[in-house]
PDB file of N, CA, C and O in Angstrom:
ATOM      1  N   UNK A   1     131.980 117.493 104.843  1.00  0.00           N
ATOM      2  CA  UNK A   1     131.756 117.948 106.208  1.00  0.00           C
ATOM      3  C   UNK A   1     130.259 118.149 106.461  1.00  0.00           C
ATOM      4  O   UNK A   1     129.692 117.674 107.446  1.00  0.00           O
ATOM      5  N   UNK A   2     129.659 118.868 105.534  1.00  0.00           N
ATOM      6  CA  UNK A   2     128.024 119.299 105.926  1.00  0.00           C
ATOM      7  C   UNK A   2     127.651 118.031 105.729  1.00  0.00           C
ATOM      8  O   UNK A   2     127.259 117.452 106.742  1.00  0.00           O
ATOM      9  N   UNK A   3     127.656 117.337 104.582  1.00  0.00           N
ATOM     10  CA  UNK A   3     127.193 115.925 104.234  1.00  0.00           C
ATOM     11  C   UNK A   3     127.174 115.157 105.697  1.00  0.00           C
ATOM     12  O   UNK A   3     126.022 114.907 106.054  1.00  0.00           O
ATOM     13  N   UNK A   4     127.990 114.815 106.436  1.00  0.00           N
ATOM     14  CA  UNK A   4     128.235 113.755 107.298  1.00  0.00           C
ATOM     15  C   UNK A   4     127.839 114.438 108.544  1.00  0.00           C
ATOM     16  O   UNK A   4     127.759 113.788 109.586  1.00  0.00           O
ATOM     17  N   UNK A   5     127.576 115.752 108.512  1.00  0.00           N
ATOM     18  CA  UNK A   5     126.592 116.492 109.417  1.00  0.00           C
ATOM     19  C   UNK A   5     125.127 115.889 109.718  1.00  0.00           C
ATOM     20  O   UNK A   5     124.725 115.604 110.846  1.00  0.00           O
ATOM     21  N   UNK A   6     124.187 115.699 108.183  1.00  0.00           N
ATOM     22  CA  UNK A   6     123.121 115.833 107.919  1.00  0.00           C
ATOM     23  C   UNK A   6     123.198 113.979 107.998  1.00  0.00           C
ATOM     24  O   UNK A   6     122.102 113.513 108.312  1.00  0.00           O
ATOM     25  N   UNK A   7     124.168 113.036 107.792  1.00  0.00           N
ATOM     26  CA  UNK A   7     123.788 111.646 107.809  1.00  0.00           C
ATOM     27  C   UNK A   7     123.640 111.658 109.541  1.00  0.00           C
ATOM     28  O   UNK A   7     122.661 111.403 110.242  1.00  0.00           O
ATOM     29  N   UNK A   8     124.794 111.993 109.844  1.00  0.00           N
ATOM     30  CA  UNK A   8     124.788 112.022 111.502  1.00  0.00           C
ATOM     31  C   UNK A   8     123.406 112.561 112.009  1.00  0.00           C
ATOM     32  O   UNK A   8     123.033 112.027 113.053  1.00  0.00           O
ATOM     33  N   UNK A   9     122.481 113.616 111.424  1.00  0.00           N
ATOM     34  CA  UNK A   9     121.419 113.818 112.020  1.00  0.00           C
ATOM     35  C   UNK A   9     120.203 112.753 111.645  1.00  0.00           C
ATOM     36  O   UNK A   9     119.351 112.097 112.243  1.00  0.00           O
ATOM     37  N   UNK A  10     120.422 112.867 110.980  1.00  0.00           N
ATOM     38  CA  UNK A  10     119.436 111.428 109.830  1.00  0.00           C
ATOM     39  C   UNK A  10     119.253 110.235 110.733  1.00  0.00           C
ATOM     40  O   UNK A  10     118.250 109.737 111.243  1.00  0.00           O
ATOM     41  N   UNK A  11     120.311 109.984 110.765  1.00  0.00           N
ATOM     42  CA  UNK A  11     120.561 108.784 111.531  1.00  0.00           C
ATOM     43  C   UNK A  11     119.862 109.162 113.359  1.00  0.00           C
ATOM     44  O   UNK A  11     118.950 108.463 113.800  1.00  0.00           O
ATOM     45  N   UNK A  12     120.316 110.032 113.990  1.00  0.00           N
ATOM     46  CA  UNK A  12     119.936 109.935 115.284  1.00  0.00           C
ATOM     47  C   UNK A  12     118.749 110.536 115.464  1.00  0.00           C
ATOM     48  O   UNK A  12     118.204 110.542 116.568  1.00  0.00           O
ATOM     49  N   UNK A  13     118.062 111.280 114.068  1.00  0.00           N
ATOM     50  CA  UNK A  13     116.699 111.111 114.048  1.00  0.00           C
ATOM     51  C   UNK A  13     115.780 109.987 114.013  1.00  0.00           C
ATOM     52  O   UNK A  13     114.763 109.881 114.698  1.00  0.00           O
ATOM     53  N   UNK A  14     116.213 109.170 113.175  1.00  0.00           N
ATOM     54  CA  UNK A  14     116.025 107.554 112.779  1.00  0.00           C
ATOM     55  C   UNK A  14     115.602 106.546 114.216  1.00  0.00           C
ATOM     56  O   UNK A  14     114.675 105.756 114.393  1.00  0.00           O
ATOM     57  N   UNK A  15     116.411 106.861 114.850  1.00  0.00           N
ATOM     58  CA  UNK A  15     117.266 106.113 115.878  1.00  0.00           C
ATOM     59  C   UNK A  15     115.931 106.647 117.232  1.00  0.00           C
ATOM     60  O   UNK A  15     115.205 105.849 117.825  1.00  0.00           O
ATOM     61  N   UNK A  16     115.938 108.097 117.419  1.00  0.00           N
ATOM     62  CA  UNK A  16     114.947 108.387 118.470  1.00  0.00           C
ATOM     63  C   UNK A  16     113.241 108.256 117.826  1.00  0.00           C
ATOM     64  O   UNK A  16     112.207 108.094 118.474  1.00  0.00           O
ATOM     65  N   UNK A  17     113.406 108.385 116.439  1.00  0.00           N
ATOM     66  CA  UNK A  17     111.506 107.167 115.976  1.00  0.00           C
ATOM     67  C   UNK A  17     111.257 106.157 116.357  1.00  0.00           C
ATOM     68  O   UNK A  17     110.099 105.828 116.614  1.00  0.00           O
ATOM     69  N   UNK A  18     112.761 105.011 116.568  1.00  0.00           N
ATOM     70  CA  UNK A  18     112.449 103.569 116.577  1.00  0.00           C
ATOM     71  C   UNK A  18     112.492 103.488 117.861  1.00  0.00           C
ATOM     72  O   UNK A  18     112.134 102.367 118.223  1.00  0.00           O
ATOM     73  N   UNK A  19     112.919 104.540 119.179  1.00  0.00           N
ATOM     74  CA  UNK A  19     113.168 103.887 119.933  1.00  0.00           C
ATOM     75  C   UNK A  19     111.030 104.283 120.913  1.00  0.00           C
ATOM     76  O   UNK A  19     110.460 103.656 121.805  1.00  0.00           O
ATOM     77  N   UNK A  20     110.651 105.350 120.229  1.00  0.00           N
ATOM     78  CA  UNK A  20     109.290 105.742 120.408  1.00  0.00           C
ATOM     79  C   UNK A  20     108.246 105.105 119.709  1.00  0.00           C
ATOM     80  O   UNK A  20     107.067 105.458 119.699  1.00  0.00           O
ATOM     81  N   UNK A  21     109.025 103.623 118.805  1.00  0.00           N
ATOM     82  CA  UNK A  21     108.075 102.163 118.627  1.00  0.00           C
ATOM     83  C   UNK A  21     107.740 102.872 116.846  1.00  0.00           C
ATOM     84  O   UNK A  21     107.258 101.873 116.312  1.00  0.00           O
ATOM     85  N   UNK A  22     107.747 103.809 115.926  1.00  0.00           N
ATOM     86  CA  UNK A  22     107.811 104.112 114.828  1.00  0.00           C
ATOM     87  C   UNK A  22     108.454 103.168 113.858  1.00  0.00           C
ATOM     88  O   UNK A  22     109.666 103.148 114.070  1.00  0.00           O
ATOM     89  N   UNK A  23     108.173 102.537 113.072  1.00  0.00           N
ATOM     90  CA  UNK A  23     108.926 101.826 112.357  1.00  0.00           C
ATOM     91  C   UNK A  23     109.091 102.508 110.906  1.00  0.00           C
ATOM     92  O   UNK A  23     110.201 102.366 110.393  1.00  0.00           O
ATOM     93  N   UNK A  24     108.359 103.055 110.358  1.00  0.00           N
ATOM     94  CA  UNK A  24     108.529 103.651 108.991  1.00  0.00           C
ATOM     95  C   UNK A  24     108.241 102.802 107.849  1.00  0.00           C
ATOM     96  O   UNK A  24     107.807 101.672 108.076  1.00  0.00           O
ATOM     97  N   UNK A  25     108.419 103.181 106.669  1.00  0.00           N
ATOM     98  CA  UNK A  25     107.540 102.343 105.624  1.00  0.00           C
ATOM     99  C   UNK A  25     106.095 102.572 105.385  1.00  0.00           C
ATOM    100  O   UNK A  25     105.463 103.305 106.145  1.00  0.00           O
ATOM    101  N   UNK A  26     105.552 102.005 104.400  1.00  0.00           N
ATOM    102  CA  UNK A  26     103.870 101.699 103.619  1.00  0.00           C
ATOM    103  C   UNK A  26     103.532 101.119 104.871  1.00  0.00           C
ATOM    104  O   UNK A  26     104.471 100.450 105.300  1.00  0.00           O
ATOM    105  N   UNK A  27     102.507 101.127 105.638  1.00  0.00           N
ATOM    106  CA  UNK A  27     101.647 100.048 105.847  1.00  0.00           C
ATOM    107  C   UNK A  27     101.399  98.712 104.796  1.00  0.00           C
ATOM    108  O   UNK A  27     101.482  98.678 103.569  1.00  0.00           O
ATOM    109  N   UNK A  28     101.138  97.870 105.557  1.00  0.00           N
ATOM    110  CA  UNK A  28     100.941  96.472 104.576  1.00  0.00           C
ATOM    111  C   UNK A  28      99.069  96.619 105.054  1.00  0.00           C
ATOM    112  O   UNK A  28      98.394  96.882 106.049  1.00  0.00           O
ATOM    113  N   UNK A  29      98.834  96.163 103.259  1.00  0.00           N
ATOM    114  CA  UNK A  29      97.406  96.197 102.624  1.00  0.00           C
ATOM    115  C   UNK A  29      96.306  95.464 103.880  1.00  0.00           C
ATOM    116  O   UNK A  29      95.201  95.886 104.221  1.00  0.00           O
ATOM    117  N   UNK A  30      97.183  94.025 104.486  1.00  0.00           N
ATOM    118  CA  UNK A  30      96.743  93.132 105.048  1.00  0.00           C
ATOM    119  C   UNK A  30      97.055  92.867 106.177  1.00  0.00           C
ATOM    120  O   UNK A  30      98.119  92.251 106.121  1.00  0.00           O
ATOM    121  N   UNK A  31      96.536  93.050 107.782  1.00  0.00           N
ATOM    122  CA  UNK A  31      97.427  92.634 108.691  1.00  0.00           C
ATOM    123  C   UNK A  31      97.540  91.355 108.985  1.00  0.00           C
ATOM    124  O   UNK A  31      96.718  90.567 108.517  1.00  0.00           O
ATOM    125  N   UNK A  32      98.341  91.013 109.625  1.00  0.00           N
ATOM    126  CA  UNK A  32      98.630  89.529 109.858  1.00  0.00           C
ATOM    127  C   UNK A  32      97.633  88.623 110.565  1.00  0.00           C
ATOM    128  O   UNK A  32      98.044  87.491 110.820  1.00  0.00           O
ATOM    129  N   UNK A  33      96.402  88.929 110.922  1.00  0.00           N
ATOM    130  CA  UNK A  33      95.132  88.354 111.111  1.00  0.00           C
ATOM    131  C   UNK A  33      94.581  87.726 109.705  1.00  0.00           C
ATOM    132  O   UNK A  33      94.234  86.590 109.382  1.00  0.00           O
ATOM    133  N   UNK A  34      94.651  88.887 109.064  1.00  0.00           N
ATOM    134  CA  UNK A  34      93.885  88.890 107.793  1.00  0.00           C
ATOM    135  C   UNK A  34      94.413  88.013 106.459  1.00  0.00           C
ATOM    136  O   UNK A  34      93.725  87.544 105.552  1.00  0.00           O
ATOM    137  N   UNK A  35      96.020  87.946 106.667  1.00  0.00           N
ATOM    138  CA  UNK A  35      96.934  87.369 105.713  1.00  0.00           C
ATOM    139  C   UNK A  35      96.110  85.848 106.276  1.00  0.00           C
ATOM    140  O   UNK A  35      95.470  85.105 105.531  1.00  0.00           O
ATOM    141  N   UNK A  36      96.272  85.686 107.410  1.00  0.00           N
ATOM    142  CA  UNK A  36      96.090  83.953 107.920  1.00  0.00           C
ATOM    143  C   UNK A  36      94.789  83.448 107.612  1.00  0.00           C
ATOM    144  O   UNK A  36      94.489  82.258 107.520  1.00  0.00           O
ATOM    145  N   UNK A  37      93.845  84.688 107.419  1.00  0.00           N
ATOM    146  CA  UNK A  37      92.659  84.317 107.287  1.00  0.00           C
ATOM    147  C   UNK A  37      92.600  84.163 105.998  1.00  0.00           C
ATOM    148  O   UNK A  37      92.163  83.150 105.452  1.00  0.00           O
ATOM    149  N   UNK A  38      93.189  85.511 105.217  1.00  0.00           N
ATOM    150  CA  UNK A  38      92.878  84.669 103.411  1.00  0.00           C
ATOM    151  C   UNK A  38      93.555  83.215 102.968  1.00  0.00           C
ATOM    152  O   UNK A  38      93.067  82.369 102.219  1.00  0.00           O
ATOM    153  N   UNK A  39      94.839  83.187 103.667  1.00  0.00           N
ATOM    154  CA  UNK A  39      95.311  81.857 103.233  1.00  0.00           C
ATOM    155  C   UNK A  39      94.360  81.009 103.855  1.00  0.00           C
ATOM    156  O   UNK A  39      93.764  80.698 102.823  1.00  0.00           O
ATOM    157  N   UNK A  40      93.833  80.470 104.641  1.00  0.00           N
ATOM    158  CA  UNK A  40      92.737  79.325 105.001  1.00  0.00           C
ATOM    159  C   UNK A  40      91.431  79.351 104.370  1.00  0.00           C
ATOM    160  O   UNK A  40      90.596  78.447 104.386  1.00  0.00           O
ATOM    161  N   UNK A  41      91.330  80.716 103.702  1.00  0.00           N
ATOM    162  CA  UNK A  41      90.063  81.034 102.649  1.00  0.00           C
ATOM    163  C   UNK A  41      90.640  80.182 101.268  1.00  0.00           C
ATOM    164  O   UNK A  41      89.962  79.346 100.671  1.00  0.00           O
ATOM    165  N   UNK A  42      92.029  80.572 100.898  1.00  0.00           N
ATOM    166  CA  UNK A  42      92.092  80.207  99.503  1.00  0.00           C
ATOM    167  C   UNK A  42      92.344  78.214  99.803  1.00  0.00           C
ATOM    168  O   UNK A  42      92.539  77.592  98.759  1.00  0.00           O
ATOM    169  N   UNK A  43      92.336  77.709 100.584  1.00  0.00           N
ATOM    170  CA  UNK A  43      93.074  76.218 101.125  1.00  0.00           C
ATOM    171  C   UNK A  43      91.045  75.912 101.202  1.00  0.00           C
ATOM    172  O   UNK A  43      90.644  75.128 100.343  1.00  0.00           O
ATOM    173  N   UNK A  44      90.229  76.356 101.918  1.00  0.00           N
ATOM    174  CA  UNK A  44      89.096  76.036 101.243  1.00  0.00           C
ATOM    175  C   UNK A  44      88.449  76.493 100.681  1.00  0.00           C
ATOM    176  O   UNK A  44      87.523  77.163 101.140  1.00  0.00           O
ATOM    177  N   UNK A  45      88.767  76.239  98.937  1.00  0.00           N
ATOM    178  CA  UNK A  45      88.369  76.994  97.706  1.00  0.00           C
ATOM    179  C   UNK A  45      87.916  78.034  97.493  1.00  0.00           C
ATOM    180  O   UNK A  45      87.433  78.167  96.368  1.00  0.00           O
ATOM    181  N   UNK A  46      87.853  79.301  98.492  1.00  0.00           N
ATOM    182  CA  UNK A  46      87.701  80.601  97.456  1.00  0.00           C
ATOM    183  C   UNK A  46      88.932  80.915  96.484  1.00  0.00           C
ATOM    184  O   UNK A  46      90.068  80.508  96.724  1.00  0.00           O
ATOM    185  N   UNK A  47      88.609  81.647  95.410  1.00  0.00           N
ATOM    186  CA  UNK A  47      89.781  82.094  94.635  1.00  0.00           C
ATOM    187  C   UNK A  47      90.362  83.376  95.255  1.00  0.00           C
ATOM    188  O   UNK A  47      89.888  84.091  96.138  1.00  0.00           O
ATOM    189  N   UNK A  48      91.512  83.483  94.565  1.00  0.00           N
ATOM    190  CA  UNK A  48      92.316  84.592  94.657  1.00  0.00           C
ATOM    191  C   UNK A  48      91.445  85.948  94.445  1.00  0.00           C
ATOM    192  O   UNK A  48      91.794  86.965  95.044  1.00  0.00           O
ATOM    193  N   UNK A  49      90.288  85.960  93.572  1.00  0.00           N
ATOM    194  CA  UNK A  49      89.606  87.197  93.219  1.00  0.00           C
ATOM    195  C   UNK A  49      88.889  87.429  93.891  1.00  0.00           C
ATOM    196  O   UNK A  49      88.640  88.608  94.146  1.00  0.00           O
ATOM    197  N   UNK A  50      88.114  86.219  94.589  1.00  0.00           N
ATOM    198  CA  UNK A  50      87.072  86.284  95.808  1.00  0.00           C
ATOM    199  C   UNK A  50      87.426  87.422  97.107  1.00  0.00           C
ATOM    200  O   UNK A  50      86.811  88.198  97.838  1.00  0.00           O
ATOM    201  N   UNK A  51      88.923  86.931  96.845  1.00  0.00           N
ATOM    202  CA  UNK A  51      90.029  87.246  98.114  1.00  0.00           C
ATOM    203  C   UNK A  51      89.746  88.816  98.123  1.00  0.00           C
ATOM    204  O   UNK A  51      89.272  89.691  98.848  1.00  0.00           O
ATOM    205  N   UNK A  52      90.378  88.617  96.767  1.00  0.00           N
ATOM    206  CA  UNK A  52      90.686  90.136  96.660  1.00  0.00           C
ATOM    207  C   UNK A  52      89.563  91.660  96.768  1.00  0.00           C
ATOM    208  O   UNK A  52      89.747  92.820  97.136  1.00  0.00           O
ATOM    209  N   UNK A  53      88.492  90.960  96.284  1.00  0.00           N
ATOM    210  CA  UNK A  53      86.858  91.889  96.710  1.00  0.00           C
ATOM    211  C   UNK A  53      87.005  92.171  97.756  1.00  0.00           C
ATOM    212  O   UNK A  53      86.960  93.341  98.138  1.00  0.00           O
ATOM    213  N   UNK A  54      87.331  90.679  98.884  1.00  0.00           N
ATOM    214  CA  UNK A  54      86.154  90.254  99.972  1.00  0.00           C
ATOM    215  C   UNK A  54      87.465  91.454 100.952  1.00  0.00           C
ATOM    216  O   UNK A  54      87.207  92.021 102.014  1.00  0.00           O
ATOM    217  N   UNK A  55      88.577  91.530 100.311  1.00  0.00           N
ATOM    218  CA  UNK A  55      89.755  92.238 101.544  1.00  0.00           C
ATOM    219  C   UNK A  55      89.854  93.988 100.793  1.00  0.00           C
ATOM    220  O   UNK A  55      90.527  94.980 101.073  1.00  0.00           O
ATOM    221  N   UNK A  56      88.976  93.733  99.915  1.00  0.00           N
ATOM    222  CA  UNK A  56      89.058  95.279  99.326  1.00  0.00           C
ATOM    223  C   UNK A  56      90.800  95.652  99.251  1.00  0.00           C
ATOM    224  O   UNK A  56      91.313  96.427 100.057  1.00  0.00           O
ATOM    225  N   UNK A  57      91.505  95.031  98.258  1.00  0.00           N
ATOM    226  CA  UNK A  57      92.469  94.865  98.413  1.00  0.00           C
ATOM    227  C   UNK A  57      92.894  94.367  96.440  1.00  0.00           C
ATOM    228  O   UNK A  57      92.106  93.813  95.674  1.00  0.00           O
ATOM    229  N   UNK A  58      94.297  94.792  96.127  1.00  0.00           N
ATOM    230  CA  UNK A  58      94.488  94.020  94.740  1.00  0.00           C
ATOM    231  C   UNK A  58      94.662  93.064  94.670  1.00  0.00           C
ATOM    232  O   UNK A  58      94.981  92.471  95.700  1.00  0.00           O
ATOM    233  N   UNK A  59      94.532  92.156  93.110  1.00  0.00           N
ATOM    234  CA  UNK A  59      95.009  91.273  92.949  1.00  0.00           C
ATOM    235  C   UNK A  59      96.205  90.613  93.465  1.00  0.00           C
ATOM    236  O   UNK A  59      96.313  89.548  94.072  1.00  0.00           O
ATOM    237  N   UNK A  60      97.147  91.532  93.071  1.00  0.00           N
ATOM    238  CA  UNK A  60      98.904  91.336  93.685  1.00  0.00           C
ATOM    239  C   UNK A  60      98.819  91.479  94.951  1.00  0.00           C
ATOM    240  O   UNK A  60      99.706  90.983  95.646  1.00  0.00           O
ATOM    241  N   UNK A  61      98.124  91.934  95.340  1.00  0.00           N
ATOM    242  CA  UNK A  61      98.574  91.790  96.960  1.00  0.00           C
ATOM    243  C   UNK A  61      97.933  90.522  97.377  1.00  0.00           C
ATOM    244  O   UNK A  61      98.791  89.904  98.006  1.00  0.00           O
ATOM    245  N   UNK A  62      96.999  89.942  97.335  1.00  0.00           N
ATOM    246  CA  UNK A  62      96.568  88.555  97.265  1.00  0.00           C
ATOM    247  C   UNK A  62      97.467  87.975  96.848  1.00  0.00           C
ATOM    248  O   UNK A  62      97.782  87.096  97.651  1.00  0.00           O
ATOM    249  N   UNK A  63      98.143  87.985  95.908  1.00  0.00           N
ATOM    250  CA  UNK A  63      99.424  86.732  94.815  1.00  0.00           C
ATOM    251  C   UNK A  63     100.282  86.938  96.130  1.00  0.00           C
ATOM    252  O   UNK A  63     100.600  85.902  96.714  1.00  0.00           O
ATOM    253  N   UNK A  64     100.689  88.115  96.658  1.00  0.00           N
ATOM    254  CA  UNK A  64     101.783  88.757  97.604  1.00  0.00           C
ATOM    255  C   UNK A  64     102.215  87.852  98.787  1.00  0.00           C
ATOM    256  O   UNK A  64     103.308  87.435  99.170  1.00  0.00           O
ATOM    257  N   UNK A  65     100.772  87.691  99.274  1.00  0.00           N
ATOM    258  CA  UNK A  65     100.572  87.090 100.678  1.00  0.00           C
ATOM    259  C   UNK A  65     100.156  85.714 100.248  1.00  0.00           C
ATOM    260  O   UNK A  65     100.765  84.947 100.995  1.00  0.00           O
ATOM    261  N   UNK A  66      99.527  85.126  99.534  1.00  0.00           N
ATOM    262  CA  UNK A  66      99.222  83.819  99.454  1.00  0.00           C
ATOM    263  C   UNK A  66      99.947  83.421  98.034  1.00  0.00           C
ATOM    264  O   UNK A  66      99.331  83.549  96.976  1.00  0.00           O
ATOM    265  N   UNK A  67     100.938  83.061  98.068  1.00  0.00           N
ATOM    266  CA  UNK A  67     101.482  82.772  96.467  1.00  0.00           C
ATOM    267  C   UNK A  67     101.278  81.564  96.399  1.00  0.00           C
ATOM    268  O   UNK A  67     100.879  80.791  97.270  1.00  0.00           O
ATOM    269  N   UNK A  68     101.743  81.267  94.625  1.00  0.00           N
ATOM    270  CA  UNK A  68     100.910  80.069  94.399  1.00  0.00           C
ATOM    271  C   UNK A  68     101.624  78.895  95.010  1.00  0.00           C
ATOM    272  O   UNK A  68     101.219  77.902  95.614  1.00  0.00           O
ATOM    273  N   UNK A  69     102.900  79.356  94.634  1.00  0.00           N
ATOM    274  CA  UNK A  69     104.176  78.029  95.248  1.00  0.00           C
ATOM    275  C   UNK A  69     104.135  78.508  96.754  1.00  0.00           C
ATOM    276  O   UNK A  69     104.629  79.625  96.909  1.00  0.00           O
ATOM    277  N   UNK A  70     103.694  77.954  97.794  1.00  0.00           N
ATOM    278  CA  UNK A  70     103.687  78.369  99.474  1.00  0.00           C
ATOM    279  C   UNK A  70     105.193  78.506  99.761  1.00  0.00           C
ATOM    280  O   UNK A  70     105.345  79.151 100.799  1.00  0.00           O
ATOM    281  N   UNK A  71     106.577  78.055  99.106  1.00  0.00           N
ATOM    282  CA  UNK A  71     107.740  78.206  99.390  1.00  0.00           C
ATOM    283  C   UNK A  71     108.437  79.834  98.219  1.00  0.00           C
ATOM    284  O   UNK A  71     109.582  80.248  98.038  1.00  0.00           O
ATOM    285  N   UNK A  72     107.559  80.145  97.876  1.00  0.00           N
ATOM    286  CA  UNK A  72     107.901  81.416  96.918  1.00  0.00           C
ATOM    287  C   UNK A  72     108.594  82.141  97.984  1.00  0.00           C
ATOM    288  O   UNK A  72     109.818  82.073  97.880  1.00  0.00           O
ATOM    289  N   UNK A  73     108.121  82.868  99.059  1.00  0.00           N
ATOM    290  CA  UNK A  73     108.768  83.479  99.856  1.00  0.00           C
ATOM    291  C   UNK A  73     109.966  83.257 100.321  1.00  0.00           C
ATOM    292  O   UNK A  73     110.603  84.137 100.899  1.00  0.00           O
ATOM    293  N   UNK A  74     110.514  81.792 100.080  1.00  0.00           N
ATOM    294  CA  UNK A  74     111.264  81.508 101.329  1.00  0.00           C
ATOM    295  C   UNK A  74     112.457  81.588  99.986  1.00  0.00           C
ATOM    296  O   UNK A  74     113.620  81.815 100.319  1.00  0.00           O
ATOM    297  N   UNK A  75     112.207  81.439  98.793  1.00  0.00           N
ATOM    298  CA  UNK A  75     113.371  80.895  98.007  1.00  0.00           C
ATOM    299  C   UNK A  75     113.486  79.374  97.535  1.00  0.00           C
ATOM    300  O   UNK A  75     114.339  78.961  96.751  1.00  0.00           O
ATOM    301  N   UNK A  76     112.612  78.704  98.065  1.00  0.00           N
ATOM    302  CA  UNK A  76     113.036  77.208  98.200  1.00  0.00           C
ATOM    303  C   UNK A  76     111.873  77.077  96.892  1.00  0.00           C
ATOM    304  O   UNK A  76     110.941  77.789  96.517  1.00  0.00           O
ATOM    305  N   UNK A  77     112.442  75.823  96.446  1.00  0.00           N
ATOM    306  CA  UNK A  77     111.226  75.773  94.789  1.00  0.00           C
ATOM    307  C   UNK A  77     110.547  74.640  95.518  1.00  0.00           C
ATOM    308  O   UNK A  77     109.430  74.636  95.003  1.00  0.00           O
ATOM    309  N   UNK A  78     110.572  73.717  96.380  1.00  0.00           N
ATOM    310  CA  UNK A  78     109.727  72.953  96.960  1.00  0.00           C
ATOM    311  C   UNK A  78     109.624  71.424  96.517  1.00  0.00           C
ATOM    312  O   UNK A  78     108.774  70.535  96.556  1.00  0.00           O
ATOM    313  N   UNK A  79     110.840  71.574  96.108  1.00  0.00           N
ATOM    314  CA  UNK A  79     111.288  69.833  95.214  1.00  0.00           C
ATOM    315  C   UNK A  79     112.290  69.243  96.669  1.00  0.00           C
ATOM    316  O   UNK A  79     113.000  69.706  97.561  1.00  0.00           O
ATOM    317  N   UNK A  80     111.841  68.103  96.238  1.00  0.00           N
ATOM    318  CA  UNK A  80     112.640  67.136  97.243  1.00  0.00           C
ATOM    319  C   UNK A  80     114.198  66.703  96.253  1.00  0.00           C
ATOM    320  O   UNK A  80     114.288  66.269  95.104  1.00  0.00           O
ATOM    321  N   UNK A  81     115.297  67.047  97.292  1.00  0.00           N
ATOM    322  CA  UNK A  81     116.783  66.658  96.757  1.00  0.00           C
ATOM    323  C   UNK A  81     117.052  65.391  96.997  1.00  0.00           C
ATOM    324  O   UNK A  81     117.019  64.778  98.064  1.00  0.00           O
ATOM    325  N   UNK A  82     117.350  65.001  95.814  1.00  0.00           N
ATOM    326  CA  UNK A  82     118.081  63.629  95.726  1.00  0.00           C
ATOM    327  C   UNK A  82     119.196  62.954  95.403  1.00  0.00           C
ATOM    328  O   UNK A  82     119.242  61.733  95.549  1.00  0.00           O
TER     329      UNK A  82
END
């Protein structure tokens, strides 16, 4: 009973953050300006470490946003089916 009290509040607390544009979570290291810009940095030859100085930012989060296989994200290994 108290339990499903406190989800029920949880929840329509939840619910009046998102609707006042709150999303919740970490911030990401990189915004999406910056992701587009390191990937066109690493496509003409800076490295990944360059990256990572130049965005004051880690290693992994560089690997994160620009991985090595460009289909890493998606799941797909990037082979053609035959």
């Amino acid at each position: 009973m108290e339990r499903e009290l406190i989800v029920e509040r949880t929840q329509a607390g939840l619910a009046a953050a998102r609707s006042r544009g709150r999303i919740g979570g970490r911030p990401q290291s990189l915004s999406f300006a910056q992701q587009q810009e390191a990937q066109k940095l690493l496509a003409n030859g800076h490295s990944r470490k360059q990256l990572a100085l130049l965005y004051d930012v880690s290693l992994a989060s560089i690997y994160k946003y620009c991985p090595v296989n460009r289909n890493a994200r998606t799941g797909q290994n990037g082979f053609d089916e035959k």
